[in-house]
mmCIF file as Biopython writes it, N, C-alpha, C and O atoms, coordinates in Angstrom:
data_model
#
loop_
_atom_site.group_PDB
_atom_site.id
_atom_site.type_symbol
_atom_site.label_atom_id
_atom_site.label_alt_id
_atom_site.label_comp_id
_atom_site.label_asym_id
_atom_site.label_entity_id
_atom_site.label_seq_id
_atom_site.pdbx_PDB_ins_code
_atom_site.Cartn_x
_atom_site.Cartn_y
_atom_site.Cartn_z
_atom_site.occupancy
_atom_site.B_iso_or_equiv
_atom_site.auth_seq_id
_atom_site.auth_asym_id
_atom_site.pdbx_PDB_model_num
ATOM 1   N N  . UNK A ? 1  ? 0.845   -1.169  0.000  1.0 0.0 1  A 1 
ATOM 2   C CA . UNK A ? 1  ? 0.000   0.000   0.000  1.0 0.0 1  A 1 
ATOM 3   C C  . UNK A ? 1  ? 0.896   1.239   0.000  1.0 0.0 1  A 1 
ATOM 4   O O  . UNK A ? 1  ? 1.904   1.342   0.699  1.0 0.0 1  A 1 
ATOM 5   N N  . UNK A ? 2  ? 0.393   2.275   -0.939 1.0 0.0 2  A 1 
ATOM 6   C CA . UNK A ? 2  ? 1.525   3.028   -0.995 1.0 0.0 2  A 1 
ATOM 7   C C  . UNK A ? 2  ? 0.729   4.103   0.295  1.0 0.0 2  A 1 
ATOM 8   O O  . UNK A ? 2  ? -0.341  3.992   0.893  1.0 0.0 2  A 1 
ATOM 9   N N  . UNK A ? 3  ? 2.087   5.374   0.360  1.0 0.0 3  A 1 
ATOM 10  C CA . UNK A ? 3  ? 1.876   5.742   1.645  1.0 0.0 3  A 1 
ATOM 11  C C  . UNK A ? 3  ? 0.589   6.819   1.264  1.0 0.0 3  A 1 
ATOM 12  O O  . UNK A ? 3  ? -0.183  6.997   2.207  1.0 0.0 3  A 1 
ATOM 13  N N  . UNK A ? 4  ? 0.289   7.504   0.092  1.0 0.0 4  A 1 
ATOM 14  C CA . UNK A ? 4  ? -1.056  8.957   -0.581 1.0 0.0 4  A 1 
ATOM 15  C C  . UNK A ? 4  ? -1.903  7.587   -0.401 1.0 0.0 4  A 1 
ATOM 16  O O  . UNK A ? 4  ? -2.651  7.649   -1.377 1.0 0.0 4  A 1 
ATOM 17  N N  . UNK A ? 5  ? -2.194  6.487   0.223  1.0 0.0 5  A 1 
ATOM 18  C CA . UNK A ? 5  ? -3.498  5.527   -0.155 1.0 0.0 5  A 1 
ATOM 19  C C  . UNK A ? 5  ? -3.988  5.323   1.896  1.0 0.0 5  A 1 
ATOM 20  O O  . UNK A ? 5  ? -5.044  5.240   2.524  1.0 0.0 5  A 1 
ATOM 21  N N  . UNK A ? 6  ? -2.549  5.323   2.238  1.0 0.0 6  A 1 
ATOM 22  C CA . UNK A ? 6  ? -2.170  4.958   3.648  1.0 0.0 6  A 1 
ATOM 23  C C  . UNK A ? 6  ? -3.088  6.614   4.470  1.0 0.0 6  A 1 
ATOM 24  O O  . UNK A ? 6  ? -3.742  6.584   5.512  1.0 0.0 6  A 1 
ATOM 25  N N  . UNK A ? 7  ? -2.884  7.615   3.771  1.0 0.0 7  A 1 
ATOM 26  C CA . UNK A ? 7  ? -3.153  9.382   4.106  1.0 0.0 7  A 1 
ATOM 27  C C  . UNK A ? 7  ? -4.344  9.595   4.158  1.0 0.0 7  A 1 
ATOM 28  O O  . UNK A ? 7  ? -4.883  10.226  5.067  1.0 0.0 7  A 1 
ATOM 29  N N  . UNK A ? 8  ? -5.189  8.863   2.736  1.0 0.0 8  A 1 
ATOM 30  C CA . UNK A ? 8  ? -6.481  8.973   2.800  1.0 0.0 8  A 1 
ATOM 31  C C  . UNK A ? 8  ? -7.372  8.242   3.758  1.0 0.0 8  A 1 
ATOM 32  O O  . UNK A ? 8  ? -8.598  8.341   3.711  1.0 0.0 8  A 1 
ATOM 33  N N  . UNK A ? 9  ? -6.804  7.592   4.525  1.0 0.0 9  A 1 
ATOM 34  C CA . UNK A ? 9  ? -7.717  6.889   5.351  1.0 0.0 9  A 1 
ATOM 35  C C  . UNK A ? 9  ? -8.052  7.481   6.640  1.0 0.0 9  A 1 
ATOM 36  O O  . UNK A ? 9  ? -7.170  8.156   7.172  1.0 0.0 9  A 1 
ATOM 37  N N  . UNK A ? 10 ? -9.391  7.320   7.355  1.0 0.0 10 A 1 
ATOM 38  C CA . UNK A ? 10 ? -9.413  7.868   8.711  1.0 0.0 10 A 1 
ATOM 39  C C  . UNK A ? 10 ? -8.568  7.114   9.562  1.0 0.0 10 A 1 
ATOM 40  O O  . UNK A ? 10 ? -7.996  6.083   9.207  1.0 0.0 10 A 1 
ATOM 41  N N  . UNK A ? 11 ? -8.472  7.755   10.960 1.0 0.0 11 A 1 
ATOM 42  C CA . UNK A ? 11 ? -7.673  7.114   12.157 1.0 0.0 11 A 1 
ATOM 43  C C  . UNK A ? 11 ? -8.339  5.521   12.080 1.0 0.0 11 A 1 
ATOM 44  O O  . UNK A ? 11 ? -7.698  4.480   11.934 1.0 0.0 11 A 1 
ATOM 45  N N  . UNK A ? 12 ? -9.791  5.667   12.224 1.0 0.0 12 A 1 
ATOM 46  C CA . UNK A ? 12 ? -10.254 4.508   12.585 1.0 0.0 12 A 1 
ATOM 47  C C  . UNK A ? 12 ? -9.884  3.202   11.646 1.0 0.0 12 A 1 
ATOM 48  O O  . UNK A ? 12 ? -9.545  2.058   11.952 1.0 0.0 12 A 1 
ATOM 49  N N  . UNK A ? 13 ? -10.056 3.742   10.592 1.0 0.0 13 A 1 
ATOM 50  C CA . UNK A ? 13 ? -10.194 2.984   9.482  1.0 0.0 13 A 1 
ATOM 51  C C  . UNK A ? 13 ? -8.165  2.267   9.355  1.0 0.0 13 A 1 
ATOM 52  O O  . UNK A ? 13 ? -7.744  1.205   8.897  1.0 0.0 13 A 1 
ATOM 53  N N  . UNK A ? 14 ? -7.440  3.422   9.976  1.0 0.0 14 A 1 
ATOM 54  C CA . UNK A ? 14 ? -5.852  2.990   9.881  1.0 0.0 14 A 1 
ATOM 55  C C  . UNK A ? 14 ? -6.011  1.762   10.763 1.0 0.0 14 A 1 
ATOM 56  O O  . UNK A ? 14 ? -5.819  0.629   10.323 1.0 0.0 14 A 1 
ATOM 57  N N  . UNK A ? 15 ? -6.444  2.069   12.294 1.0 0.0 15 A 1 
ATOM 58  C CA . UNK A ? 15 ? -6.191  0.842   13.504 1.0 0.0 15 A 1 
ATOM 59  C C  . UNK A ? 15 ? -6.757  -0.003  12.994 1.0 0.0 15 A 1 
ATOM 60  O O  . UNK A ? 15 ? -5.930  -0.896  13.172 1.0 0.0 15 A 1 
ATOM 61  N N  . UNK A ? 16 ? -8.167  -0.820  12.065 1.0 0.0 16 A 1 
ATOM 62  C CA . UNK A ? 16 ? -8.599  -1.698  11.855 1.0 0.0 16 A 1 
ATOM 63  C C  . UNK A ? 16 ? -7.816  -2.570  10.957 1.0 0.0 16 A 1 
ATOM 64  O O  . UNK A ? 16 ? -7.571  -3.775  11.006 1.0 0.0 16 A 1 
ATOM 65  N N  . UNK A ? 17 ? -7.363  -1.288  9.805  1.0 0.0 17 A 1 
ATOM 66  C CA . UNK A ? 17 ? -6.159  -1.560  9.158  1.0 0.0 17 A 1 
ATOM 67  C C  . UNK A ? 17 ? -4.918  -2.355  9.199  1.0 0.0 17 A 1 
ATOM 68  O O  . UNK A ? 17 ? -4.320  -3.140  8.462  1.0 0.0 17 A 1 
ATOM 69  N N  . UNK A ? 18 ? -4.723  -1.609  10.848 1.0 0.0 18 A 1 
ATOM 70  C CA . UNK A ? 18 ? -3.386  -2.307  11.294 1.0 0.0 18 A 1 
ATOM 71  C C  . UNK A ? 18 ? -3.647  -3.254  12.087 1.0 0.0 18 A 1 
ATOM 72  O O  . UNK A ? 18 ? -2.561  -3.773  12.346 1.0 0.0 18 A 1 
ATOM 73  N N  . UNK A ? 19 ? -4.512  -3.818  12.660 1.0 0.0 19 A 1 
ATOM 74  C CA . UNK A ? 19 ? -4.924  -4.768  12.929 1.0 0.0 19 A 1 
ATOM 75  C C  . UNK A ? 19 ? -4.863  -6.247  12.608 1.0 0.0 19 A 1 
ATOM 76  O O  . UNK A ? 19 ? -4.511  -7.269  13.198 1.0 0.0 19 A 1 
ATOM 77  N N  . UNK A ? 20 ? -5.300  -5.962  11.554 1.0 0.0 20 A 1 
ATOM 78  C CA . UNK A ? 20 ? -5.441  -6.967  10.282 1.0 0.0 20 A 1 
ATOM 79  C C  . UNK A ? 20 ? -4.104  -7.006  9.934  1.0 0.0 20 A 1 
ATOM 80  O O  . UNK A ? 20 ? -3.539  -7.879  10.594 1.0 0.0 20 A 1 
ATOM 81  N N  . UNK A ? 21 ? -3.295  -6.382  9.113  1.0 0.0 21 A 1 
ATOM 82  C CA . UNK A ? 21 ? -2.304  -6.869  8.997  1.0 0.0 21 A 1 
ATOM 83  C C  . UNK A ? 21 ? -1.069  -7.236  9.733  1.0 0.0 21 A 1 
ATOM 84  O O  . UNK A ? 21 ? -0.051  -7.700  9.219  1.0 0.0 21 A 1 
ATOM 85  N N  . UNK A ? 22 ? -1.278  -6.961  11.089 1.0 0.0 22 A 1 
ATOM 86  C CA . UNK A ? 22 ? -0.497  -7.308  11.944 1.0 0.0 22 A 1 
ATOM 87  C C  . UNK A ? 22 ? -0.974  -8.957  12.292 1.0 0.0 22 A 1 
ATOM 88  O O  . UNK A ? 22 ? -0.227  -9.910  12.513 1.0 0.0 22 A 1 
ATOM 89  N N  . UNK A ? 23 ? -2.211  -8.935  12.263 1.0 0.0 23 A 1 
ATOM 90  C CA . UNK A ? 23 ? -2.975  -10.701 12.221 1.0 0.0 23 A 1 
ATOM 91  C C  . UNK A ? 23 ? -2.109  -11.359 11.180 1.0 0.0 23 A 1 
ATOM 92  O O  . UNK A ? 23 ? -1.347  -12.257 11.535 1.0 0.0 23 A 1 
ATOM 93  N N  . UNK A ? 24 ? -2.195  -10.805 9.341  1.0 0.0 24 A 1 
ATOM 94  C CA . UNK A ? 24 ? -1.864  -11.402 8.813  1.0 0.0 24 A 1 
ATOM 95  C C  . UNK A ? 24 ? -0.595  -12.093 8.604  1.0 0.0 24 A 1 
ATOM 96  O O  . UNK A ? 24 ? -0.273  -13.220 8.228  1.0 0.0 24 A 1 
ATOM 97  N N  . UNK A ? 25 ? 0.168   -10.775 9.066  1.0 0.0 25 A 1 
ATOM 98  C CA . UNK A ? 25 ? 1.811   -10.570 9.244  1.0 0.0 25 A 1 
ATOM 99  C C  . UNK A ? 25 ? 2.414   -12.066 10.222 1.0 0.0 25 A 1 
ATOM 100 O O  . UNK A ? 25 ? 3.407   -12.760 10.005 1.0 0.0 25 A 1 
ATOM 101 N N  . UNK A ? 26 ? 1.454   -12.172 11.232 1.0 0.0 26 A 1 
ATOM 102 C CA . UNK A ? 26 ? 1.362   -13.566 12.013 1.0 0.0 26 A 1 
ATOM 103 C C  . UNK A ? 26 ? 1.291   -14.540 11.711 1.0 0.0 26 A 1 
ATOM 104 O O  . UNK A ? 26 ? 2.084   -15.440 11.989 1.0 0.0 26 A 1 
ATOM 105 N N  . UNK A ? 27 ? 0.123   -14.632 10.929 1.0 0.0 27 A 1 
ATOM 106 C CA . UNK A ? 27 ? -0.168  -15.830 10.343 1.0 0.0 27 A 1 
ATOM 107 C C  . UNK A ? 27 ? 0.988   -16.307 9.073  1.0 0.0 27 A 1 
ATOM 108 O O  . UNK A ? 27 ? 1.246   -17.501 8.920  1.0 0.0 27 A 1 
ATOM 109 N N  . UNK A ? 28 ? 1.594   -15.303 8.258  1.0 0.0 28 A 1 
ATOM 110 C CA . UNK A ? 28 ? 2.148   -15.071 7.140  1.0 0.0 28 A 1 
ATOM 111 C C  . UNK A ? 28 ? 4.009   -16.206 8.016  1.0 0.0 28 A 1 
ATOM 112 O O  . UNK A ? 28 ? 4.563   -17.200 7.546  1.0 0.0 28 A 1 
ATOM 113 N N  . UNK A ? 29 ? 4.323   -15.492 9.170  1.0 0.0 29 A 1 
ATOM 114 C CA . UNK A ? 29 ? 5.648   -15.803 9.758  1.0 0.0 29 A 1 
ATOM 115 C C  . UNK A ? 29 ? 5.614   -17.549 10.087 1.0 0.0 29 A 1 
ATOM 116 O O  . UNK A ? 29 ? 6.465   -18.343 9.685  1.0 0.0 29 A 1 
ATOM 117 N N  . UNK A ? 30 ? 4.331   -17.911 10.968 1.0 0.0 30 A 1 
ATOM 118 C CA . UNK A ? 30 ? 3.463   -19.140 11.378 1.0 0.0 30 A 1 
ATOM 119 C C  . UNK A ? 30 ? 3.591   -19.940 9.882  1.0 0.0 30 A 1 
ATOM 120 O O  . UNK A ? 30 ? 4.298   -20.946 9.826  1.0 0.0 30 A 1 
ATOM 121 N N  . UNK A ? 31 ? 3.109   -19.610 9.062  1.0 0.0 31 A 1 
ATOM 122 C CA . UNK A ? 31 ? 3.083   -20.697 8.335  1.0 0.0 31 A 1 
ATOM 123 C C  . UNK A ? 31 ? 4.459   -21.118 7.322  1.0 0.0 31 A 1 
ATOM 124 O O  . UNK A ? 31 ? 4.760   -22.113 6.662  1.0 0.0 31 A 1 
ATOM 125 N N  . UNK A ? 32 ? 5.242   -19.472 7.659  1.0 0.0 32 A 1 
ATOM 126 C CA . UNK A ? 32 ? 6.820   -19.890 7.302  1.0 0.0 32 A 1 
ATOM 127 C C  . UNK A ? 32 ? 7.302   -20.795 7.264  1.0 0.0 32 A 1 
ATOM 128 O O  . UNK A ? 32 ? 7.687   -21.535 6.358  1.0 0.0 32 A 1 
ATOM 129 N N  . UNK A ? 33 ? 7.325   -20.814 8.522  1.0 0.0 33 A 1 
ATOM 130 C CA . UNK A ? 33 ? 8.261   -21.142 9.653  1.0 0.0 33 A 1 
ATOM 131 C C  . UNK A ? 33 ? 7.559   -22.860 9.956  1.0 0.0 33 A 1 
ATOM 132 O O  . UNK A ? 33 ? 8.090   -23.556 10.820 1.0 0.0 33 A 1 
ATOM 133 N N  . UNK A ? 34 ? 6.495   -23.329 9.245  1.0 0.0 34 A 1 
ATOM 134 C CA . UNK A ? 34 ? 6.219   -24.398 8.843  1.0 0.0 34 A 1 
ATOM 135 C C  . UNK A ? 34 ? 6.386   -25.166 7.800  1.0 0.0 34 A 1 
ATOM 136 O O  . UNK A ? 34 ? 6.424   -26.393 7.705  1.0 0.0 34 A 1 
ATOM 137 N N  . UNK A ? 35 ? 6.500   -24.180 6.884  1.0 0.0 35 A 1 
ATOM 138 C CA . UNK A ? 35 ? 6.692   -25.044 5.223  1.0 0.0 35 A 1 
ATOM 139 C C  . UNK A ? 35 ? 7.191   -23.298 4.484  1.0 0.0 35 A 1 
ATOM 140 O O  . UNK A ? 35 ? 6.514   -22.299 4.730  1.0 0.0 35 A 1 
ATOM 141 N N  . UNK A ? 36 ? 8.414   -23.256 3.626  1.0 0.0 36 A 1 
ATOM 142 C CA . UNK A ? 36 ? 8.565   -22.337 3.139  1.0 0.0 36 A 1 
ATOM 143 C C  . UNK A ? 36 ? 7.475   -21.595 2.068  1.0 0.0 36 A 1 
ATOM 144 O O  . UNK A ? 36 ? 6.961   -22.058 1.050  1.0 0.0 36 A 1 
ATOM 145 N N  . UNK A ? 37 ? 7.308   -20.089 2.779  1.0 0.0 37 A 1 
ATOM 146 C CA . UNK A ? 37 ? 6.192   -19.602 1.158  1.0 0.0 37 A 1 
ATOM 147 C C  . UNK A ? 37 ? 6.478   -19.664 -0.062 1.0 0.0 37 A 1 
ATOM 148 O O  . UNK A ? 37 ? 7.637   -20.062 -0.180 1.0 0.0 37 A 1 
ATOM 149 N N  . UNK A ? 38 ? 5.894   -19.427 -1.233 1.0 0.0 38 A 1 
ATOM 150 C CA . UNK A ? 38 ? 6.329   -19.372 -2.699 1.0 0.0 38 A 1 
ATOM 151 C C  . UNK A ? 38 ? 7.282   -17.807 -2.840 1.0 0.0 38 A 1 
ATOM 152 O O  . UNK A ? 38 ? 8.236   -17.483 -3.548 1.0 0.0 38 A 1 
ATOM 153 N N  . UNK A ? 39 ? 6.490   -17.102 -1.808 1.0 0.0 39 A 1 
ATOM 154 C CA . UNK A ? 39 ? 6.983   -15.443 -1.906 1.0 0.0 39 A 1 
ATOM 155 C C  . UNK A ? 39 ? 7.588   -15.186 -0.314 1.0 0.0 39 A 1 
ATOM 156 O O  . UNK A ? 39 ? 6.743   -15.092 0.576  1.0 0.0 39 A 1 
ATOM 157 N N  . UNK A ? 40 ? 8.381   -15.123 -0.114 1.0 0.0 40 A 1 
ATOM 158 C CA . UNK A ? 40 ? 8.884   -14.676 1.521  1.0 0.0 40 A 1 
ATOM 159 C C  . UNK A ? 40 ? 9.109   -13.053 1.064  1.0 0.0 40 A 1 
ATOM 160 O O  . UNK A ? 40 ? 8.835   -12.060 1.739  1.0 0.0 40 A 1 
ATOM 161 N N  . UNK A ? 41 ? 9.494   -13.086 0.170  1.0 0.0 41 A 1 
ATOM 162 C CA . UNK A ? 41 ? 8.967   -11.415 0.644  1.0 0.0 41 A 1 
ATOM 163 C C  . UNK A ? 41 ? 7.872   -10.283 0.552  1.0 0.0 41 A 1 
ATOM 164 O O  . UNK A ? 41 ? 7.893   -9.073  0.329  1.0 0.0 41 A 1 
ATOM 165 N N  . UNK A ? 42 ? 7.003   -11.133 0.798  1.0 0.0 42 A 1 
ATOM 166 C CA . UNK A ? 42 ? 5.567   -10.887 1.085  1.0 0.0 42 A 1 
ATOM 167 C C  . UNK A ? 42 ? 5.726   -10.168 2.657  1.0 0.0 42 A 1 
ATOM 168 O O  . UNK A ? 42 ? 5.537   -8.974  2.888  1.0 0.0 42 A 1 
ATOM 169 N N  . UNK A ? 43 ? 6.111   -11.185 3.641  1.0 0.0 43 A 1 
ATOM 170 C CA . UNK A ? 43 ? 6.595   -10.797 4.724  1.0 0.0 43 A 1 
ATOM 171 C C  . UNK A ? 43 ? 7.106   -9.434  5.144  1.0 0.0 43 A 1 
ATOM 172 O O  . UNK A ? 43 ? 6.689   -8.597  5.945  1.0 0.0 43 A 1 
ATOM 173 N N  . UNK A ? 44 ? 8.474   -9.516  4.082  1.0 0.0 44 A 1 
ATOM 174 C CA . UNK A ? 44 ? 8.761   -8.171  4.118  1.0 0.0 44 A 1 
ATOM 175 C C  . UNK A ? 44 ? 7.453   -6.684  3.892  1.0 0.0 44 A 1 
ATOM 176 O O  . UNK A ? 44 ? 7.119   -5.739  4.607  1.0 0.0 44 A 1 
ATOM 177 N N  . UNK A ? 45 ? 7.068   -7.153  2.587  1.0 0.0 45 A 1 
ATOM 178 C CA . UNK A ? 45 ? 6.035   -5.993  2.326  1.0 0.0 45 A 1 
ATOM 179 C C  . UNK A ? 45 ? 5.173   -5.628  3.327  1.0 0.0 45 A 1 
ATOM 180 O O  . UNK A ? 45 ? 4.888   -4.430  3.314  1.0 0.0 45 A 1 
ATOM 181 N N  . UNK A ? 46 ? 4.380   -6.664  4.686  1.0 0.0 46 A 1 
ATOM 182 C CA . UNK A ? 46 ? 3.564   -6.633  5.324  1.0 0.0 46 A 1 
ATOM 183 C C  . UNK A ? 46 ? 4.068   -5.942  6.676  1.0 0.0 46 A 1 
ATOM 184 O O  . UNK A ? 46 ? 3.300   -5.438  7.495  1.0 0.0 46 A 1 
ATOM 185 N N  . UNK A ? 47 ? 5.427   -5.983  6.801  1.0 0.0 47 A 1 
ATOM 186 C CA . UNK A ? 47 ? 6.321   -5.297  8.023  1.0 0.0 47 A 1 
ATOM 187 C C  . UNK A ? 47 ? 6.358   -3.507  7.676  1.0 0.0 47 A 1 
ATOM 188 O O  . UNK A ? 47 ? 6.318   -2.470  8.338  1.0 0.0 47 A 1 
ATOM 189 N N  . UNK A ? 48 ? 6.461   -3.915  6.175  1.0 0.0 48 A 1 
ATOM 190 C CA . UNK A ? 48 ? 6.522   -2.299  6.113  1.0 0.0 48 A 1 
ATOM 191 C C  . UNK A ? 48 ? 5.717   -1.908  5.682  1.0 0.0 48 A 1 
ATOM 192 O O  . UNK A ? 48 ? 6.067   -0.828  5.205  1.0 0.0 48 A 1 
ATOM 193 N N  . UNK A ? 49 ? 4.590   -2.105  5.474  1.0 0.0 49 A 1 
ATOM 194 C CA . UNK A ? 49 ? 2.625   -1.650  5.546  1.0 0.0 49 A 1 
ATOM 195 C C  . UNK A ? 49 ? 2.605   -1.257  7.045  1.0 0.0 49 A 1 
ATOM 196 O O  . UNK A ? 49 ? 2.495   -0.105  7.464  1.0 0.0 49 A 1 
ATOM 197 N N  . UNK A ? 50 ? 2.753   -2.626  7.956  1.0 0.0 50 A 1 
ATOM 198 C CA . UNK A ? 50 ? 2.298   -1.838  9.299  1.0 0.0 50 A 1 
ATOM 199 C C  . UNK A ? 50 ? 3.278   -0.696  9.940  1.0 0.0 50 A 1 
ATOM 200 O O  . UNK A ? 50 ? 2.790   0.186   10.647 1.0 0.0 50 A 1 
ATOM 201 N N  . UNK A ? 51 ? 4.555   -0.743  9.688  1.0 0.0 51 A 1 
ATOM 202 C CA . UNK A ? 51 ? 5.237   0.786   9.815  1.0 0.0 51 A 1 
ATOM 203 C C  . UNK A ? 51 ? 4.710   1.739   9.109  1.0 0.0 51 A 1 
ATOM 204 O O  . UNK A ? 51 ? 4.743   2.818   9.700  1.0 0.0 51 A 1 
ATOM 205 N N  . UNK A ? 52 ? 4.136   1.772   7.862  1.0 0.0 52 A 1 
ATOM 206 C CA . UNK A ? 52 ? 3.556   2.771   7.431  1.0 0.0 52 A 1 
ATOM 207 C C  . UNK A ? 52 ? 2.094   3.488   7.780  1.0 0.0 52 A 1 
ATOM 208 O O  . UNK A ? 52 ? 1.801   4.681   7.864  1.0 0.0 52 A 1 
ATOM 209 N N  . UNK A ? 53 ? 1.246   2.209   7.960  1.0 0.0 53 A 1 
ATOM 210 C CA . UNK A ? 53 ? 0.411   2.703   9.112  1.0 0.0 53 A 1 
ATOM 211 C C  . UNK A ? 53 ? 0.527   3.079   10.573 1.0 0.0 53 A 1 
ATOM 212 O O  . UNK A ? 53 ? -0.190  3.982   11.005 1.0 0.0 53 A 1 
ATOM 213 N N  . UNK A ? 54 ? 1.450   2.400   11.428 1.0 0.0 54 A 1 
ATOM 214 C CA . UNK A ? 54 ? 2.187   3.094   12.253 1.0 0.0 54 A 1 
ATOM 215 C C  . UNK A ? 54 ? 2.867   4.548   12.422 1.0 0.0 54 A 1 
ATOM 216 O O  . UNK A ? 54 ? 3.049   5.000   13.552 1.0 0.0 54 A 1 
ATOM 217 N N  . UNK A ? 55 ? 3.155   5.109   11.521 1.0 0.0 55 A 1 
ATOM 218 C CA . UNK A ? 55 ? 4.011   6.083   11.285 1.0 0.0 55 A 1 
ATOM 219 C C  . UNK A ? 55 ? 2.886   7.392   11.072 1.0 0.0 55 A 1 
ATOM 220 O O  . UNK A ? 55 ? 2.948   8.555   11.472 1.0 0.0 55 A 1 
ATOM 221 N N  . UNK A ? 56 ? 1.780   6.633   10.219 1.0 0.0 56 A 1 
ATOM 222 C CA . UNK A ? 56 ? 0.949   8.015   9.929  1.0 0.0 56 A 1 
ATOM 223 C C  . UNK A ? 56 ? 0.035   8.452   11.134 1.0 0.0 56 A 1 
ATOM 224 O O  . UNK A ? 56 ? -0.623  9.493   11.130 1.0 0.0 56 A 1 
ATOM 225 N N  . UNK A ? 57 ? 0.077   7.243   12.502 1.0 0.0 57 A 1 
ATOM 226 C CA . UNK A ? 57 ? -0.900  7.277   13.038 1.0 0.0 57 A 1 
ATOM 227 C C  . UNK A ? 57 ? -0.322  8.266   14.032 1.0 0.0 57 A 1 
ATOM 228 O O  . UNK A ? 57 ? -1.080  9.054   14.598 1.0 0.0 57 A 1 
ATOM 229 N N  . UNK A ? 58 ? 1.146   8.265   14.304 1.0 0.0 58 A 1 
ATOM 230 C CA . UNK A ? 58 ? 2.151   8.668   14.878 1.0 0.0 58 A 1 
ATOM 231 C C  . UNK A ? 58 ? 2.190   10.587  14.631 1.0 0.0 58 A 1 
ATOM 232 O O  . UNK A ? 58 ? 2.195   11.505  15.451 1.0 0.0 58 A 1 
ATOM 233 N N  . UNK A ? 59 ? 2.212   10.568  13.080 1.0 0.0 59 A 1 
ATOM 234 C CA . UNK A ? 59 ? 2.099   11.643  12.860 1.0 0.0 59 A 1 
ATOM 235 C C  . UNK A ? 59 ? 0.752   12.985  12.632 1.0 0.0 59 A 1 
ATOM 236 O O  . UNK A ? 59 ? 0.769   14.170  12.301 1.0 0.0 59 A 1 
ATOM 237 N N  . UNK A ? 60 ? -0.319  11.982  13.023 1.0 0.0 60 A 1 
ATOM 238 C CA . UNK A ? 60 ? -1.458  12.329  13.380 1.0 0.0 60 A 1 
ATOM 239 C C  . UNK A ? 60 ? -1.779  12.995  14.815 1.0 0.0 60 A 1 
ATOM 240 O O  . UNK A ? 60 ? -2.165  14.145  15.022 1.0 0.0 60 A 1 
ATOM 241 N N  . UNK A ? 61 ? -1.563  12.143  15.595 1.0 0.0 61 A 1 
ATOM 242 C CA . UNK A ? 61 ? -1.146  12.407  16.970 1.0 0.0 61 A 1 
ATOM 243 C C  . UNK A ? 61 ? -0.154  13.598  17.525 1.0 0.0 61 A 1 
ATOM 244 O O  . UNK A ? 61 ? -0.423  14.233  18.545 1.0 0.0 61 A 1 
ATOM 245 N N  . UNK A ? 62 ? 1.229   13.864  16.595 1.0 0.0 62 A 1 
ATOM 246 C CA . UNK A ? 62 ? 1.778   14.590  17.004 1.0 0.0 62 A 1 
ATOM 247 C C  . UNK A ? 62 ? 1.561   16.294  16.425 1.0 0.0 62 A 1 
ATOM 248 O O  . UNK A ? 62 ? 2.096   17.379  16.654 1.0 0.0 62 A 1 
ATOM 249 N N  . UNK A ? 63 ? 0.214   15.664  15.372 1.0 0.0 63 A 1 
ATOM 250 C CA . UNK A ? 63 ? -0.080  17.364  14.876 1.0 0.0 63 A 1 
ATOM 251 C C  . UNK A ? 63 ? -1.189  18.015  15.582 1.0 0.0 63 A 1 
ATOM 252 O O  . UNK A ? 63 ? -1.331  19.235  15.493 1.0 0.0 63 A 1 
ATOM 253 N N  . UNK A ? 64 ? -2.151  17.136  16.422 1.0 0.0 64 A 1 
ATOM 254 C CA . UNK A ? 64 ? -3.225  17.185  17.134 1.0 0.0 64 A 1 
ATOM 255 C C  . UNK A ? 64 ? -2.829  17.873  18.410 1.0 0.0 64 A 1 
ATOM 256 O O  . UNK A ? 64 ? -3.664  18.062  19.294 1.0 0.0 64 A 1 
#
């Protein structure tokens, strides 16, 4: 997700956001770490989605 897609979203809509992919991000490591994925760097991409939602939520907060 790029980060102008990450901007348009409300607060609420970010935490549900990050939610989820912090679930998925779990599930994604879990099933690694059982049988290798076709894509491991999927993983990667999903670490740095939730920093990016992290970051905007961060910078929301600190303009408020």
């Amino acid at each position: 997700m790029k980060i102008a897609e990450v901007r348009e979203l409300s607060d609420k809509e970010l935490k549900e956001r990050l939610d989820a992919e912090r679930i998925a991000l779990n599930q994604m490591v879990l099933n690694h770490s059982v049988s290798p994925l076709d894509a491991p760097t999927k993983i990667k991409e999903k670490r740095r989605d939730i920093a990016r939602f992290l970051t905007e939520l961060r910078q929301r907060e600190l303009k408020k």
